[in-house]
N, C-alpha and C positions, 0 to 999 in steps of 0.2 A: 434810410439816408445815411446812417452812422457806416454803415458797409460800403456803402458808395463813397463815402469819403477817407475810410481806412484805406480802399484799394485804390483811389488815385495819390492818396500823403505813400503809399509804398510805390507807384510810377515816379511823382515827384522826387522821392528819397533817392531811388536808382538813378534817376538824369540828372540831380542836383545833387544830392550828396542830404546828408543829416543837419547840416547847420544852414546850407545855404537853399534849400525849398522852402517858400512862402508860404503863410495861407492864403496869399493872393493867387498863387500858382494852383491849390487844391480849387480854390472858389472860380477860376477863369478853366480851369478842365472840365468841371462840372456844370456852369454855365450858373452858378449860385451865388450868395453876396456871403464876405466875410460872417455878419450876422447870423447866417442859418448856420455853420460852421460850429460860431460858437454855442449854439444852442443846446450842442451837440458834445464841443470840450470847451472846457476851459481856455486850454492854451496848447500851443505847437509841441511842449514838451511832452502835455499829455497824449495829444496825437502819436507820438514816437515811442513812449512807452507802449501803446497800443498795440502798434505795427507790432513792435519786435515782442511782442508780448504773445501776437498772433504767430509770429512765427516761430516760435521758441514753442507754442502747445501743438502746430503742424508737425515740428521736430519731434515732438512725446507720440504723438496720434502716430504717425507712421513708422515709428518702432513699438508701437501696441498692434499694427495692425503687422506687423514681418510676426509678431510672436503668437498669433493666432492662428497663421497659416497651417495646414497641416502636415506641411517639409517636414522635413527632419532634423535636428540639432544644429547640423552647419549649416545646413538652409537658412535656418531664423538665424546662425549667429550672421552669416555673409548678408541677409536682408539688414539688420542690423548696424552692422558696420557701414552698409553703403547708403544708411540713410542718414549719416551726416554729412555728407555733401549734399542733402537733396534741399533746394531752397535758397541754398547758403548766401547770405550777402559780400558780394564780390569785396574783397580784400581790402581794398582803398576805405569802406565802407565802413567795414572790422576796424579800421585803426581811427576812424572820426570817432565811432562810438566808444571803443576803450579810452580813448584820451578826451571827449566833450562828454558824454553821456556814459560815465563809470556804473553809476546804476544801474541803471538798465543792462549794461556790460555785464553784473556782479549775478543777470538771471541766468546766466552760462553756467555757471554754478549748479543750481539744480539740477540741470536738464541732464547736466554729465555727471552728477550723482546717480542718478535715475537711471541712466545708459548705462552705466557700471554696475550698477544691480544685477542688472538684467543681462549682460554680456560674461558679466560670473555664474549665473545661475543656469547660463547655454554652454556654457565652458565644466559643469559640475555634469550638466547631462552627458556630454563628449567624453569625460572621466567612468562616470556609472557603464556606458553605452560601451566602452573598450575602444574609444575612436581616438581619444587624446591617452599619451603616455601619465600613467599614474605618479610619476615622478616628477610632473611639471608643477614649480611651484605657482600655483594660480595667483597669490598675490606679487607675485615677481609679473609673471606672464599680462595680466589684470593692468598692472603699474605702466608696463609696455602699450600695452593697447591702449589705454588713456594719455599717455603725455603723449604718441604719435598720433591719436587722431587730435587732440587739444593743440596739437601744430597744426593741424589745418584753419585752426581760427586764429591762428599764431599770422597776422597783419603783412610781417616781413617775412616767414618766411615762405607764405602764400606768392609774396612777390618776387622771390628769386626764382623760387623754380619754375619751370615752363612747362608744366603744367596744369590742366584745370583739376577741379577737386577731385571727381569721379577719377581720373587718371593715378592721381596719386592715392587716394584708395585701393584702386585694384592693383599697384605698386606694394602696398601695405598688406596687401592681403596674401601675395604670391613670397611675400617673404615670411611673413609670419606661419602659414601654413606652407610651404615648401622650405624655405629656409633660403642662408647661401651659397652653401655649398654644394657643388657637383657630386655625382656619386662617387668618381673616383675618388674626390679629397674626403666624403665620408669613408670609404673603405679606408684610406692612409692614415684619418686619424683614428678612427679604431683599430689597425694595426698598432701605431705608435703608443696604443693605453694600454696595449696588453703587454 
């Protein structure tokens, strides 16, 4: 019963928003009385913490499950990278919970400690392996890849662009791994260093 009523308070959450889903709303989808509800939590908050608690260890699980793959370094870093759009609570969403629910906001924290372990330590095999230049400074490189993907949880700036997450991932990834420059403007400015 506690799973049945996680997965209707996260239908709720999506059509209503975080503050404004009842537990009249979880108790009238599942055909149950407030009562059984509580039997189950305390209160609405706890339900919320729940949700985003579940989805915050789907986050962890599927970048444990890109790193077990038997791909190759880029493989697992690019499964990696694109499993922070996977799940994601639609933007509007993102800005209830950072500004009503900072707490639960403050588990984002973790999950992108965790991420960054692990995206260093796919970034050191690309170094070992001779696929990444040995000159890159990983923690420059590392800093990059964390504050451009910690912008996709970034509320507003989810809402300007026109974009879905996925989209601007693989945005992120054809610049970080291709770069921006065209081959002629690489040739001109290695001409112009010599």
């Amino acid at each position: 019963m506690r799973d049945r009523i996680l997965k209707s308070a996260q239908e709720q959450i999506n059509k209503f928003g975080f503050r404004r889903f009842t537990i009249d709303d979880i108790a009238s989808d599942l055909g149950i009385s407030k009562k059984t509800i509580y039997k189950h939590f305390d209160s609405k908050k706890q339900i919320i913490s729940e949700v985003f608690t579940k989805h915050l260890e789907m986050e962890k699980n599927s970048t444990l499950e890109a790193l077990r793959t038997e791909e190759s370094w880029l493989d697992k870093l690019r499964a990696v990278i694109y499993c922070y759009g996977q799940g994601k609570f639609p933007p509007q969403l993102l800005k209830e919970l950072q500004i009503y629910f900072p707490g639960e906001w403050e588990k984002t924290e973790a999950i992108m400690a965790f991420k960054r372990e692990k995206v260093i330590d796919l970034l050191l095999q690309g170094i070992a392996s001779g696929a990444i230049k040995r000159d890159v400074h990983l923690g420059v490189l590392g800093l990059i890849l964390e504050n451009t993907i910690s912008a996709l949880f970034n509320y507003k700036l989810s809402g300007e662009l026109d974009l879905t997450s996925n989209q601007v991932l693989h945005e992120i990834k054809k610049i970080i791994f291709y770069g921006i420059l065209t081959e002629k403007s690489i040739s001109e400015e290695c001409e112009n260093e010599i």
